[in-house]
Backbone as a chain_set.jsonl record, in Angstrom:
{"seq": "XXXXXXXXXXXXXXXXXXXXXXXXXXXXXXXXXXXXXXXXXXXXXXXXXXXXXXXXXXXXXXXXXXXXXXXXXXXXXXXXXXXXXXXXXXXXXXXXXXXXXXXXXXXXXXXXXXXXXXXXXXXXXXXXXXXXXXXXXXXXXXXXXXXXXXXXXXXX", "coords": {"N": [[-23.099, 24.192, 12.975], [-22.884, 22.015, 15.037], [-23.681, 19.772, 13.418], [-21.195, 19.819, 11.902], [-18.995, 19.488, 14.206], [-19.807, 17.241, 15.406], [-19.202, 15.555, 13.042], [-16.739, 15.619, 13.101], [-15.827, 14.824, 15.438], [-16.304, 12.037, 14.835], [-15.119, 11.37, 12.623], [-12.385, 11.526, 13.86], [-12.845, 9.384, 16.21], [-13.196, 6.982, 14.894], [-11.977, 4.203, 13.864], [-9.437, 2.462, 11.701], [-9.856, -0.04, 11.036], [-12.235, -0.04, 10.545], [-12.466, 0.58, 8.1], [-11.338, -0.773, 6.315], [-10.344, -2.592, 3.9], [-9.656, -6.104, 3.358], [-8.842, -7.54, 1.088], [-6.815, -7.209, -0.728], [-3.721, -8.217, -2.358], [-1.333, -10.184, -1.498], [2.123, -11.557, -1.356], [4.656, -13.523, -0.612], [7.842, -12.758, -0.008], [9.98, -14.648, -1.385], [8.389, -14.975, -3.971], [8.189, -15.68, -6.954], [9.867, -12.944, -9.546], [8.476, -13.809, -12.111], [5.661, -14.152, -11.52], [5.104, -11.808, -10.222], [4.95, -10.236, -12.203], [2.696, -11.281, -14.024], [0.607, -10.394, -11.434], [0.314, -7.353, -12.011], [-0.501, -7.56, -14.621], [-3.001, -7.333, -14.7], [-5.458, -4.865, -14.803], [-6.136, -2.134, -13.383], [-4.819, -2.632, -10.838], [-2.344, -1.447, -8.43], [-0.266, -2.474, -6.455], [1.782, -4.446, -4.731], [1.189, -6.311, -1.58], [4.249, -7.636, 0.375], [4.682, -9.986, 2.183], [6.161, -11.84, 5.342], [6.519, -15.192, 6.427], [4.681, -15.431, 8.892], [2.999, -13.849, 8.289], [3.467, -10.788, 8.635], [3.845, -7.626, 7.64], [6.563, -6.716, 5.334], [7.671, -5.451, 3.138], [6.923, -3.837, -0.148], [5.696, -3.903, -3.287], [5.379, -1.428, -6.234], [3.185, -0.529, -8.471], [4.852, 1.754, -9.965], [7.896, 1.08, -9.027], [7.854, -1.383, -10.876], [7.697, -0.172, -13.136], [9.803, 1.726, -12.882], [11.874, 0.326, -12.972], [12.043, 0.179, -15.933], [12.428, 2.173, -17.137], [14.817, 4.344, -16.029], [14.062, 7.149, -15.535], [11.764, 7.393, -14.172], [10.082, 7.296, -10.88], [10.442, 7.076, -7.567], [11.444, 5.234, -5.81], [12.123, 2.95, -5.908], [15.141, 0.552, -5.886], [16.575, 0.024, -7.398], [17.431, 0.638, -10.652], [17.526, -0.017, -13.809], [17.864, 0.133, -17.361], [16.542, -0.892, -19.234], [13.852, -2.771, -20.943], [14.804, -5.536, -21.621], [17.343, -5.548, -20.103], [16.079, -5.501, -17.444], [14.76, -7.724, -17.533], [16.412, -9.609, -17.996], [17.955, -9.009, -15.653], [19.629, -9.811, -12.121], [18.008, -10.255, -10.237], [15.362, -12.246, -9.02], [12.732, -12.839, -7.561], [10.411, -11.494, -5.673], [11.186, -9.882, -3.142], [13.984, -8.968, -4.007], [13.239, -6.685, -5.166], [11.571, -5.416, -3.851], [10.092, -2.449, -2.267], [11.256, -1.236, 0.95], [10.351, 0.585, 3.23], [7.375, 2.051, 4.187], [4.019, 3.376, 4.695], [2.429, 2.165, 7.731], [0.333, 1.231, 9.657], [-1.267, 1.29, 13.096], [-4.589, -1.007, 13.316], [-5.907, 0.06, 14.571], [-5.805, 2.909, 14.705], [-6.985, 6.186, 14.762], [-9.285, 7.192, 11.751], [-8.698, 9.892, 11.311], [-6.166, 10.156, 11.968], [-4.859, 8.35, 10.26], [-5.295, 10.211, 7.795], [-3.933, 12.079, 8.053], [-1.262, 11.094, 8.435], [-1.013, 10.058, 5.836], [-1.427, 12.469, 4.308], [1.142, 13.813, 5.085], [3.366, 12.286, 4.425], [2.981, 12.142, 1.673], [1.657, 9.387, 0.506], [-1.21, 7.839, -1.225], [-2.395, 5.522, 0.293], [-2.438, 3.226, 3.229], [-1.061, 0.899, 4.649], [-2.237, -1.84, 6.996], [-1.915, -3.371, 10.265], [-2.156, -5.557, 12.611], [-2.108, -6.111, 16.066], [-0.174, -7.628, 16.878], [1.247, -7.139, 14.223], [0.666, -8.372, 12.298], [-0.166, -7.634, 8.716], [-3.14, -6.937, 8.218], [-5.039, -5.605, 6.668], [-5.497, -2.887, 4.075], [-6.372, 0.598, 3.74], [-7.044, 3.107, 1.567], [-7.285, 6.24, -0.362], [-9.216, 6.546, -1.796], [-11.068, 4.614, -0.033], [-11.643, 6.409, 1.941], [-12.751, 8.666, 1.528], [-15.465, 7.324, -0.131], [-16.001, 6.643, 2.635], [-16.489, 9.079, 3.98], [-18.788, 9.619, 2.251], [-20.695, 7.795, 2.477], [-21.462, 7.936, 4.98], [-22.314, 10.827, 4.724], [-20.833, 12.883, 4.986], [-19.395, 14.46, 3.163]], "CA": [[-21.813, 24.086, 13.634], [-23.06, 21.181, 15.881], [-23.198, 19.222, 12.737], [-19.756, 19.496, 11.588], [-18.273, 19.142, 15.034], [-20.055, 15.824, 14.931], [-18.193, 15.356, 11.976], [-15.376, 15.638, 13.373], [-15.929, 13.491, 16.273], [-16.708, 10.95, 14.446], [-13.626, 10.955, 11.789], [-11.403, 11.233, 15.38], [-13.549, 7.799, 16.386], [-13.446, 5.317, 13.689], [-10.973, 3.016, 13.718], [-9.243, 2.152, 10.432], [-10.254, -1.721, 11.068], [-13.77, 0.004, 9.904], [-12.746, 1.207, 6.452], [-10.339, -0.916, 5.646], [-10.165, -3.534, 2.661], [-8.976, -7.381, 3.224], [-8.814, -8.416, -0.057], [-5.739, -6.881, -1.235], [-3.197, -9.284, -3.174], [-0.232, -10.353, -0.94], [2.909, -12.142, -1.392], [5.89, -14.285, 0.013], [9.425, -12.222, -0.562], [10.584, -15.368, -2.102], [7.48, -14.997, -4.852], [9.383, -15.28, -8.487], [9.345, -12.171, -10.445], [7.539, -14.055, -13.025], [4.435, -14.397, -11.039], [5.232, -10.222, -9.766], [4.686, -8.964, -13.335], [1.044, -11.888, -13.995], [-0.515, -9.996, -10.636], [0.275, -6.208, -12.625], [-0.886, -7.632, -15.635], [-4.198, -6.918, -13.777], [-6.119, -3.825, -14.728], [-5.991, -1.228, -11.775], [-3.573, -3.199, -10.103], [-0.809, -0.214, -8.395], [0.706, -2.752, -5.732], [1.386, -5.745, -3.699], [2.255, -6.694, 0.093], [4.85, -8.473, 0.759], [4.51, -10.47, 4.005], [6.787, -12.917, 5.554], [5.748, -16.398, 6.76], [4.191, -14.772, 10.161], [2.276, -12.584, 7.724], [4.189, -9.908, 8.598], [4.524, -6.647, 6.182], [8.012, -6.456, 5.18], [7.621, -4.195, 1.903], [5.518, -3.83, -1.083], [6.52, -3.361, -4.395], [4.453, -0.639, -6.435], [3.697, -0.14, -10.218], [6.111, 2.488, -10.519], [8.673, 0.52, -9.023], [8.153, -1.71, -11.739], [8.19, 1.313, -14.171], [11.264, 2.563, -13.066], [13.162, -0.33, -13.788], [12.19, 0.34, -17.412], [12.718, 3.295, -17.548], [15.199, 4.676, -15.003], [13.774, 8.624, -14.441], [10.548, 7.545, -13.522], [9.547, 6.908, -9.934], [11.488, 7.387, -6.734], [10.6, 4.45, -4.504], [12.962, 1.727, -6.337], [16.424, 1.343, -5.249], [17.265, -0.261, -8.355], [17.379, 1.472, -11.43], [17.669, -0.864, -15.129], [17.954, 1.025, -18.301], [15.727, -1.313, -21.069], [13.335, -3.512, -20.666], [15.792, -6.614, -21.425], [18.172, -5.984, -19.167], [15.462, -5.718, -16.354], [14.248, -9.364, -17.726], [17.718, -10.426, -17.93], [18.471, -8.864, -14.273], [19.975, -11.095, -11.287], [16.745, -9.986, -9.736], [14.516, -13.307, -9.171], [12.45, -13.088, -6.132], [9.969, -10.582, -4.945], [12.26, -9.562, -1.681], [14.92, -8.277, -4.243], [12.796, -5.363, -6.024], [10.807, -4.554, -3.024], [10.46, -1.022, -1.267], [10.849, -1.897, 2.392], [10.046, 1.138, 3.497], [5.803, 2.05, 3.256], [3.252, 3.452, 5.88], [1.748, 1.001, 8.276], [-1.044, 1.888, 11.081], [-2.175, -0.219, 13.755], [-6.229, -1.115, 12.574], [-7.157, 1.149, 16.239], [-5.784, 4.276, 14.829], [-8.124, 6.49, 13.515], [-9.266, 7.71, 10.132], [-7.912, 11.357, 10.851], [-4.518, 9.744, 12.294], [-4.565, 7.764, 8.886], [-5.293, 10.879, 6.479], [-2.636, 13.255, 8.348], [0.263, 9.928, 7.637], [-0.948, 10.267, 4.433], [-0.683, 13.921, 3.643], [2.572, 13.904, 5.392], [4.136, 11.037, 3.517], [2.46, 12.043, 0.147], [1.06, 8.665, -0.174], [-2.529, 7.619, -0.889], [-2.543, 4.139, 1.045], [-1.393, 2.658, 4.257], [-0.909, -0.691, 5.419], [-2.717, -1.951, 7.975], [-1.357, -4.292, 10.565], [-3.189, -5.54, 13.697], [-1.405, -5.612, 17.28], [1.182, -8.677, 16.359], [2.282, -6.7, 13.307], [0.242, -8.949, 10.827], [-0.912, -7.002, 8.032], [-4.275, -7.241, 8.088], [-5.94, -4.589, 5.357], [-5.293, -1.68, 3.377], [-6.415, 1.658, 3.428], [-6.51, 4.15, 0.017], [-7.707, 7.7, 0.147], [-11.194, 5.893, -2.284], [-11.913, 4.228, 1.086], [-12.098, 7.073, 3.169], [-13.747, 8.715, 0.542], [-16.466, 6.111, 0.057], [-17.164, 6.436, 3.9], [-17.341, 9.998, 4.089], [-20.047, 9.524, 1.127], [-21.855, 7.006, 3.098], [-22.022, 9.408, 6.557], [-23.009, 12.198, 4.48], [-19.808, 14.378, 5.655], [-19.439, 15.078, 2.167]], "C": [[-21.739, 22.79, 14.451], [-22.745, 20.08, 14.879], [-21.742, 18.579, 12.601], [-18.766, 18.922, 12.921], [-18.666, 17.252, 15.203], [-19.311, 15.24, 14.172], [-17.227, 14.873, 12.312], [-15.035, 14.706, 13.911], [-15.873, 12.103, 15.426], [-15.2, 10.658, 13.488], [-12.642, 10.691, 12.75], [-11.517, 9.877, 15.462], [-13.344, 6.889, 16.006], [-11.995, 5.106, 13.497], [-10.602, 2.564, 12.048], [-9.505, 0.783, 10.032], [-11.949, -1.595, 10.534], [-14.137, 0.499, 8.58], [-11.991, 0.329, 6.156], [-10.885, -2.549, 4.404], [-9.179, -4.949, 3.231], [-8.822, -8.165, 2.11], [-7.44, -8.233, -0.976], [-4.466, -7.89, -1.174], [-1.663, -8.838, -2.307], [0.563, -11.846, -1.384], [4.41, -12.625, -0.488], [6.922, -13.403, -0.796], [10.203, -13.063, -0.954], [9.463, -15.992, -3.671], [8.441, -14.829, -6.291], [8.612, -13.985, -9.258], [8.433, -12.263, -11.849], [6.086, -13.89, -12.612], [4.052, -13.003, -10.481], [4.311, -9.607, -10.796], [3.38, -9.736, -13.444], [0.374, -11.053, -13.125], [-0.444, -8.796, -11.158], [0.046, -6.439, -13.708], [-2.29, -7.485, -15.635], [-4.463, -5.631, -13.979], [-6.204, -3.405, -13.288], [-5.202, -1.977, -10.523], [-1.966, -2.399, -9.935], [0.31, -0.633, -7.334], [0.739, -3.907, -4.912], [1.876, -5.611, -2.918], [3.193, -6.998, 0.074], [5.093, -8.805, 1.987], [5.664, -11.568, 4.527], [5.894, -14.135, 6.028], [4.716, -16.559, 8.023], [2.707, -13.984, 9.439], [2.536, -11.457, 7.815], [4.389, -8.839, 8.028], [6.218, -6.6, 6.275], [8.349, -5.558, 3.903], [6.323, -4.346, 1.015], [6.104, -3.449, -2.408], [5.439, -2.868, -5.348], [4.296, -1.16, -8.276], [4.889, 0.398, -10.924], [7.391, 1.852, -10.15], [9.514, -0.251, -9.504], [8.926, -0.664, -12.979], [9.617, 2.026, -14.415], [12.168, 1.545, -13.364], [13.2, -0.257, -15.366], [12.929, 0.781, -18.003], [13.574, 4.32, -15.996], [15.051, 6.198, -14.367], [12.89, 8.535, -13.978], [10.332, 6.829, -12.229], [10.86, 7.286, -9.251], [11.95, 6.406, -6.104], [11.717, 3.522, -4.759], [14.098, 2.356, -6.265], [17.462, 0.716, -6.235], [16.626, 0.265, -9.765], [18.339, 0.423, -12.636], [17.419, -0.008, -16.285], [17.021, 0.589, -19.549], [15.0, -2.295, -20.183], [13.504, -4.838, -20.335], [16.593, -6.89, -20.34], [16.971, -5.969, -17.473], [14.883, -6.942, -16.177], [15.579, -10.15, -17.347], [18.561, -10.052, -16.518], [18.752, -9.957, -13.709], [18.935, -11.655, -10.169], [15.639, -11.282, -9.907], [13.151, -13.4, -8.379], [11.871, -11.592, -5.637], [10.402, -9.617, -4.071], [13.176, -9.009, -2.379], [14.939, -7.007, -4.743], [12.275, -4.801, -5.446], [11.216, -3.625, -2.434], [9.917, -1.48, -0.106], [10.489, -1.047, 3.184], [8.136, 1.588, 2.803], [4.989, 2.449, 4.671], [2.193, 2.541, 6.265], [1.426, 1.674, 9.689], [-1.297, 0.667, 11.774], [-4.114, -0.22, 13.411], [-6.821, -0.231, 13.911], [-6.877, 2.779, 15.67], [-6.951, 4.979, 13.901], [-8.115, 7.074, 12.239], [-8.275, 8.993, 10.028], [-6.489, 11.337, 10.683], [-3.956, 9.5, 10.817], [-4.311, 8.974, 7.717], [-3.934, 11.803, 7.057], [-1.153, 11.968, 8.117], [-0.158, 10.353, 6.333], [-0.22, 11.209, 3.575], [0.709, 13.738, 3.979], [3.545, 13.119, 4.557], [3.862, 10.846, 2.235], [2.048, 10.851, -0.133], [-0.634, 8.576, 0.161], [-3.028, 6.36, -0.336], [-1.81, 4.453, 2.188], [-1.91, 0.899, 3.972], [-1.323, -1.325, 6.954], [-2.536, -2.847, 9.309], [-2.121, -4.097, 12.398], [-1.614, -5.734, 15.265], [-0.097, -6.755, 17.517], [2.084, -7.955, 15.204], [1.951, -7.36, 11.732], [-0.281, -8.026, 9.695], [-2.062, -7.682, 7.395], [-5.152, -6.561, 7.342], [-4.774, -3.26, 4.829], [-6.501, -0.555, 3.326], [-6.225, 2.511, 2.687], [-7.275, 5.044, 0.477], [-9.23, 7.362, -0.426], [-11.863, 5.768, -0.98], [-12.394, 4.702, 2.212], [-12.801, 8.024, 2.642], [-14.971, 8.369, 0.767], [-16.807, 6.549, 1.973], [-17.567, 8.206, 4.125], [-18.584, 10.441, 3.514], [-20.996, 8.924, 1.825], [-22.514, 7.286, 4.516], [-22.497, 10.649, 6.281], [-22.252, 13.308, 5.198], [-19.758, 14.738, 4.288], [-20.306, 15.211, 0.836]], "O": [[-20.601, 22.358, 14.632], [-21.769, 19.374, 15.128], [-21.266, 17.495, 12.939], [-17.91, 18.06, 12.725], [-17.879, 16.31, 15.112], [-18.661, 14.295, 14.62], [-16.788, 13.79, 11.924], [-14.28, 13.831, 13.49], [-15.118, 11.2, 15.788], [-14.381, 9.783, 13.768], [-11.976, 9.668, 12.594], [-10.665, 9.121, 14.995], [-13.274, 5.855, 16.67], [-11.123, 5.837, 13.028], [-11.528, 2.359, 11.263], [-9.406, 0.426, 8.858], [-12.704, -2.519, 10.231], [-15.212, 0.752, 8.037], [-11.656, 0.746, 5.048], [-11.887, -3.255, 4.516], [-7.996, -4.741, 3.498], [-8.679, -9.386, 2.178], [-7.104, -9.063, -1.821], [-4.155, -8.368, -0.083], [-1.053, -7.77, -2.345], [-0.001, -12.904, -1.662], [5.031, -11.828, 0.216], [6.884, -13.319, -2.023], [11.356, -12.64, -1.039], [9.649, -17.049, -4.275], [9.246, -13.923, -6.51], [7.416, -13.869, -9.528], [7.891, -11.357, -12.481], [5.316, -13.459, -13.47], [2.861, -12.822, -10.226], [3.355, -8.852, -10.62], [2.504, -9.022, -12.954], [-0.663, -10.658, -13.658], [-1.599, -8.447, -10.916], [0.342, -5.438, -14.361], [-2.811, -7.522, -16.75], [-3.698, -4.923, -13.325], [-6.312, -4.119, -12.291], [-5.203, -1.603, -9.35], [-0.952, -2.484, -10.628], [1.325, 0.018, -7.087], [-0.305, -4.323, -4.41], [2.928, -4.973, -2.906], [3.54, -6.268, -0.855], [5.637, -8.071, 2.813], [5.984, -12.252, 3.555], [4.666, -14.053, 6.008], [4.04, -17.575, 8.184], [1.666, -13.676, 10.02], [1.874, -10.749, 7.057], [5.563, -8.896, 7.662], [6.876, -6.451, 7.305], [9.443, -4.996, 3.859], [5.195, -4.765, 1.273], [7.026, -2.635, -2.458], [4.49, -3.642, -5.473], [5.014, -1.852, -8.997], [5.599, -0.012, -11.843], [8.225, 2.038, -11.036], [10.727, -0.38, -9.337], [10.054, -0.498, -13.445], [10.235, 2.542, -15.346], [13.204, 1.806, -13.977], [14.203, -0.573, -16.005], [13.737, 0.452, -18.871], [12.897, 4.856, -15.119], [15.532, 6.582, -13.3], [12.656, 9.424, -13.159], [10.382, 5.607, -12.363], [11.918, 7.642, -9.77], [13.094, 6.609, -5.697], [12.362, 3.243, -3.748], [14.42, 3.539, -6.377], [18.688, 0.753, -6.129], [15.406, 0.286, -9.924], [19.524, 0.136, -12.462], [16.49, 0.761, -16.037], [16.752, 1.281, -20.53], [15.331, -2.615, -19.042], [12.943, -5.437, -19.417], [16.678, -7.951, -19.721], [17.388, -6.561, -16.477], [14.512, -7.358, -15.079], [15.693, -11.091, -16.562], [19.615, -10.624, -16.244], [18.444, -11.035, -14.218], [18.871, -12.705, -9.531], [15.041, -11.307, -10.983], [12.439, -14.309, -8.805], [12.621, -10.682, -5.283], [9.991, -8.468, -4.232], [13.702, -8.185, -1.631], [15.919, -6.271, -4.864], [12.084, -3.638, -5.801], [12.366, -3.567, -1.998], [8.793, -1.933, 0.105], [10.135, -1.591, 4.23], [7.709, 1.518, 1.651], [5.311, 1.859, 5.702], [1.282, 2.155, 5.532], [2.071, 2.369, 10.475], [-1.473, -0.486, 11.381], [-4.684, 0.867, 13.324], [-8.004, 0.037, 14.118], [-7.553, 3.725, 16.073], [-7.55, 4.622, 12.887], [-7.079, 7.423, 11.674], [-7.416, 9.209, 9.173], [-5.756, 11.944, 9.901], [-3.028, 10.091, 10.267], [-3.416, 8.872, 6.878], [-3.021, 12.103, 6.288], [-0.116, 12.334, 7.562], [0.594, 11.149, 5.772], [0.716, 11.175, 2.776], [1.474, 13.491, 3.047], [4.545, 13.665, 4.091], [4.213, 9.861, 1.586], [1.897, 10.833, -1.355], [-1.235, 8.961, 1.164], [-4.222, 6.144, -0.54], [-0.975, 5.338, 2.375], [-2.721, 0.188, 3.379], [-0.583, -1.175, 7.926], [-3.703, -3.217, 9.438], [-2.437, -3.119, 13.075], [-0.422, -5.444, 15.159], [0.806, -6.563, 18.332], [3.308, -8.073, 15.151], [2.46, -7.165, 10.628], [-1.298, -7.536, 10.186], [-2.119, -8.542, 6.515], [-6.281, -7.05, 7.386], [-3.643, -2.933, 5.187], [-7.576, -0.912, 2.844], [-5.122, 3.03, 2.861], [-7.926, 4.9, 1.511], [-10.25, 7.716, 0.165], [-12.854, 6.42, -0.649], [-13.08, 4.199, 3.102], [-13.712, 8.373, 3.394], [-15.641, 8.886, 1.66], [-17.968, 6.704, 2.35], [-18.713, 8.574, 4.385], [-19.32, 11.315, 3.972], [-22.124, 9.414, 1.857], [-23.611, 6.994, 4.991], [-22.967, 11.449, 7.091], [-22.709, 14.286, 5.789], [-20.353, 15.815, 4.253], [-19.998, 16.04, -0.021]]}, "num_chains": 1, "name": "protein.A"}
């Protein structure tokens, strides 16, 4: 029992600035959609930042986001909806900033892991966005990476 409460403590504790990932592929909201679809032409590739010139998060635009412009029943997230593949090429749509979902969960890097997994559940997604005490987004967080540390503390 002492164990687990440990446990606990400790998931309370940790700061998401101690799981989190800096390597994750960000972009300018004036990035051309040509250069959108090259970074998802990327095996396991499900999403990019989008930051302003501050670094800033300002949205993110997903796989499915793409997806749904394909195909307009799939996904929720996109607020534009294209019926063929053509006309989503041949859209007025140029520019990163016009396809992005500006809405997306973002943590400051102090909150902790548990804070992080209860946004999660709540908001059905398996990421956040991580953004330090200016608002820069500074990492990402996926449900792997909290994962991965409970593996490496031997909580699970």
């Amino acid at each position: 029992m002492e164990k687990k409460r440990e446990h606990v403590e400790e998931i309370a504790a940790t700061p998401l600035r101690a799981i989190m990932h800096t390597d994750f592929e960000r972009v300018h909201p004036d990035t051309p959609l040509a250069d959108i679809y090259r970074l998802f032409a990327v095996r396991g590739r499900t999403d990019v930042i989008i930051i302003d010139d501050d670094r800033h998060f300002v949205g993110m635009i997903t796989d499915l986001d793409l997806l749904s412009g394909i195909s307009p029943g799939v996904g929720v997230r996109s607020r534009r909806k294209l019926g063929c593949v053509e006309c989503m090429i041949r859209s007025r749509a140029t520019r990163a900033g016009e396809i992005m979902t500006r809405g997306h969960i973002t943590l400051p890097d102090t909150v902790s892991i548990e804070k992080a997994m209860v946004s999660m559940e709540k908001n059905r997604h398996p990421d956040v966005v991580v953004v330090d005490e200016a608002g820069v987004a500074v990492g990402v967080v996926e449900m792997c990476d909290i994962i991965t540390y409970f593996i490496e503390k031997g909580l699970i």
